[in-house]
N, C-alpha and C positions, 0 to 999 in steps of 0.2 A: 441590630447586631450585624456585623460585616462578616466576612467569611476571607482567611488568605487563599490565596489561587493555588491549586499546587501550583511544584516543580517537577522537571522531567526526573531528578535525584533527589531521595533522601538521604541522610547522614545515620548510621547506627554503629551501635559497640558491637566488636566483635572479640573472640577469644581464636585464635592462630595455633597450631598445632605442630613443631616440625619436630620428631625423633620425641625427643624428651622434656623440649623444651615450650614454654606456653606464653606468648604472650599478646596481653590484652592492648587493643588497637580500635582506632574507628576506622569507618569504612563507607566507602560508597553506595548506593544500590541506588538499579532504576523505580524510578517511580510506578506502582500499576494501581488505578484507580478504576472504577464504571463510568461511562459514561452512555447517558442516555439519551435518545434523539428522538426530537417532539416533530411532528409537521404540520403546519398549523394554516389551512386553509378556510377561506369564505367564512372566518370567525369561529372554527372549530381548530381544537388543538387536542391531537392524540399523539401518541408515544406508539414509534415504531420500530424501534429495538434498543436493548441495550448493550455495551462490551466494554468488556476491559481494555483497557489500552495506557499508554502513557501521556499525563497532560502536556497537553503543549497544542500547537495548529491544530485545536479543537472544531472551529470552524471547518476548515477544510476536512476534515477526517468526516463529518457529518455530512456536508456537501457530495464527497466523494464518493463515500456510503452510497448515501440514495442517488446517486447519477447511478453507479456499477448496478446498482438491484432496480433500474430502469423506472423508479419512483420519481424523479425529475429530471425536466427537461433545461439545458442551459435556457433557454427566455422564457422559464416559467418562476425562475429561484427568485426574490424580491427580495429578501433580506435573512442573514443569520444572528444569531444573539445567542445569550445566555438567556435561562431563562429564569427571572425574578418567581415565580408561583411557585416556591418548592418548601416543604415541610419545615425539613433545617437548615440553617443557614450556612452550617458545612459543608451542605451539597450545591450549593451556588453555581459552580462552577465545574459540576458533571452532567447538567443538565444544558442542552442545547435546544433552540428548538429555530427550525426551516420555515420560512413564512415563502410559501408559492402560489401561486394565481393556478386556483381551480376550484368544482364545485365543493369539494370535500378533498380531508387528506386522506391519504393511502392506507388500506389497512396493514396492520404489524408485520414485519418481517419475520418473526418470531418473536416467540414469547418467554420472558424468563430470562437468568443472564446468561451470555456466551459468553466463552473462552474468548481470548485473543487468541489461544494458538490454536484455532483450530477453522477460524474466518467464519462472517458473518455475510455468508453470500446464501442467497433462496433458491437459487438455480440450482440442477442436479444434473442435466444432461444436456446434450447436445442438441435435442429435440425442442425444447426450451429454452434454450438462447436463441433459435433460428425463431421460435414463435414471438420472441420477444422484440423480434425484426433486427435484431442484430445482422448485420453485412458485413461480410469480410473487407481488412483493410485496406488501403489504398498503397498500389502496387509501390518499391522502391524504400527507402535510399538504400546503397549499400555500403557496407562498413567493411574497413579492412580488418585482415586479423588482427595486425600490429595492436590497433584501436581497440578491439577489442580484449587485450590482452594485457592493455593497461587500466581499464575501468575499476577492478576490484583495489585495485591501490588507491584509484581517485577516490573511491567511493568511501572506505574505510580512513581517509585525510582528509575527510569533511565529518565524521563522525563524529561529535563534540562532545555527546554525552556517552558513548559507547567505549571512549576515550577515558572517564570517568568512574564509567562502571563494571564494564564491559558484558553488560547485560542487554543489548538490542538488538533489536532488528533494523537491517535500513533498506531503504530503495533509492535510487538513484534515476536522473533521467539525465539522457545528455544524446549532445548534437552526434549526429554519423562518423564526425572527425575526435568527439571525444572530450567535447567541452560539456562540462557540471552545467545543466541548468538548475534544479533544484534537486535537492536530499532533505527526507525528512525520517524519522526516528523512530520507533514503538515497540512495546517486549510483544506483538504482535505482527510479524510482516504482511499481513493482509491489510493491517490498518497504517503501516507505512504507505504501501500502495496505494491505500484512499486518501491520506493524507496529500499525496501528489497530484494525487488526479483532482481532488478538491480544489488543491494549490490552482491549477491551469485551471478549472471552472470557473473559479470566482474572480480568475482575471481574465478570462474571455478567450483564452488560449486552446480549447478545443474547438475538434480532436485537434491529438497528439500526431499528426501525420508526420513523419520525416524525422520521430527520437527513437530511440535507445533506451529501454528501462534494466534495470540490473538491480539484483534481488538479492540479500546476503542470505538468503537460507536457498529451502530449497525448492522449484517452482510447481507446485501445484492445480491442479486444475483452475481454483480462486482467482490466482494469481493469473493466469494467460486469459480466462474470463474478464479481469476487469480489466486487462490491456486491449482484449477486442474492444469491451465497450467505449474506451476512453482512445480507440481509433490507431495506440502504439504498435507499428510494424515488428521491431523489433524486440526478444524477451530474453534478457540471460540471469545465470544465478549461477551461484557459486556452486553449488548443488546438485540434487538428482532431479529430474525433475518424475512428475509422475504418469501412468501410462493416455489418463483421462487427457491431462495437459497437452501431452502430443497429440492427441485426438482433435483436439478445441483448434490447437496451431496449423494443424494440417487443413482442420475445416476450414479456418478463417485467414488462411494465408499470413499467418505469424512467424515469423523466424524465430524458434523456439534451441538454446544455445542451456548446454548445462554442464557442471564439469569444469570452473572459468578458473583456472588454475594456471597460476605462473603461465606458460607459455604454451598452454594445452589448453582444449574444452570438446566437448561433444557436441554436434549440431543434431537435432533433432527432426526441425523441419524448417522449407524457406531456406533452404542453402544456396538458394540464386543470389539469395542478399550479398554473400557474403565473398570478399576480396582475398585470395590469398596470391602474390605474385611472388612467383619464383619458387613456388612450394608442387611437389608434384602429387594429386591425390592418388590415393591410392585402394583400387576394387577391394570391399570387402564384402 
């Protein structure tokens, strides 16, 4: 028995409600399924967390995962898969599992299932990312306002399924001048973010030295943790960010931007990054 793959959308009936009037219509919604990621070293395979998220760059979302919770190393990953050994054959295709060159895999990140919205990161402080030899990023590029004051439109005109449903979360990465390298999607923005950094691991692209990431919610301590680990100078969000995440940015030299609105935003930290010509700052 085979199993269909999801999709990032389902279809369902709904009932519409305006004044007095009711009518029945179908409708979009984003897809949120489990998904659980195996690591399966020197012929052992355990399961190291699970989370909801939306299917789709599964692979990468699991990749990414464990590079950000510092359980693998880009030349230790050998292969990703689905993984065939799963009870029902429904679940085909929410089971992942990481095959790395080591003596044993890692033990669980956590136990139990997590939310998407509330990030499946192990780290709690600042004292623990440094022990996890985390180094701060690697000084430069800088971006102009201009540039950055066009991202949230680029970002939201690559949304395909967001477009559809308007149920996501996205992340964006893009060059300093403000070219889309890749956007990926999730009713999770933590597992958007792994899904990208996934994306460049599995194609040999870290780190991120020299991009731009942009967050459609809002940035988090999570969120600027997994851009140190994945090497990204820069972090904005459409958003608040929160006071941990200025904390992380400031440690690790992140240019930390929230507030990315129309022709405004707040910079947080790493304001050397940033290009305003012909704009006079102003003491506050």
């Amino acid at each position: 028995m085979s199993a269909d793959r999801p999709g990032p959308s389902t279809r369902a009936r709904v009932w519409t409600l305006e004044g007095d009037i009711e009518v029945r219509r179908r409708d979009t919604l984003v897809t949120e399924e489990p998904l659980e990621i195996r690591v399966s070293a020197a012929g052992v395979s355990r399961a190291v967390s699970t989370t909801m998220r939306t299917p789709g760059a599964d692979f990468e979302l699991a990749a990414g995962f464990l590079h950000a919770e510092g359980l693998v190393e880009p030349g230790s990953l050998r292969q990703v898969s689905y993984c065939a050994d799963v009870d029902k054959p429904d679940q085909l295709f929410n089971v992942v599992t990481v095959e790395i060159d080591a003596a044993e895999p890692p033990e669980p990140v956590r136990t139990g299932l997590v939310s998407s919205a509330c990030g499946v990161c192990g780290s709690g402080s600042l004292d623990e990312l440094r022990a996890r030899g985390l180094a701060p990023v690697a000084p430069g590029p800088t971006v102009r306002a201009e540039t950055l004051y066009g991202l949230p439109d680029a970002l939201r005109a690559a949304q395909g399924v967001f477009a559809a449903t308007g149920g996501l979360h996205a992340a964006g990465l893009f060059t300093p001048s403000g070219e889309l390298l890749a956007v990926r999607e999730d009713v999770g923005r933590h597992n958007a973010v792994d899904k990208l950094v996934g994306w460049a691991l599995l194609a040999g692209r870290l780190p991120l030295a020299g991009t731009v990431l942009l967050v459609s919610g809002r940035a988090g301590y999570e969120i600027v943790q997994k851009a140190v680990a994945a090497g990204i100078p820069v972090v904005a969000s459409v958003s608040a960010p929160s006071s941990l995440a200025v904390a992380v940015a400031e440690d690790f030299g992140v240019t930390l931007v929230g507030f990315l609105r129309g022709r405004r935003c707040n910079v947080y930290a790493g304001r050397e990054r940033l290009v305003l010509p012909g704009l006079a700052a102003a003491a506050g």
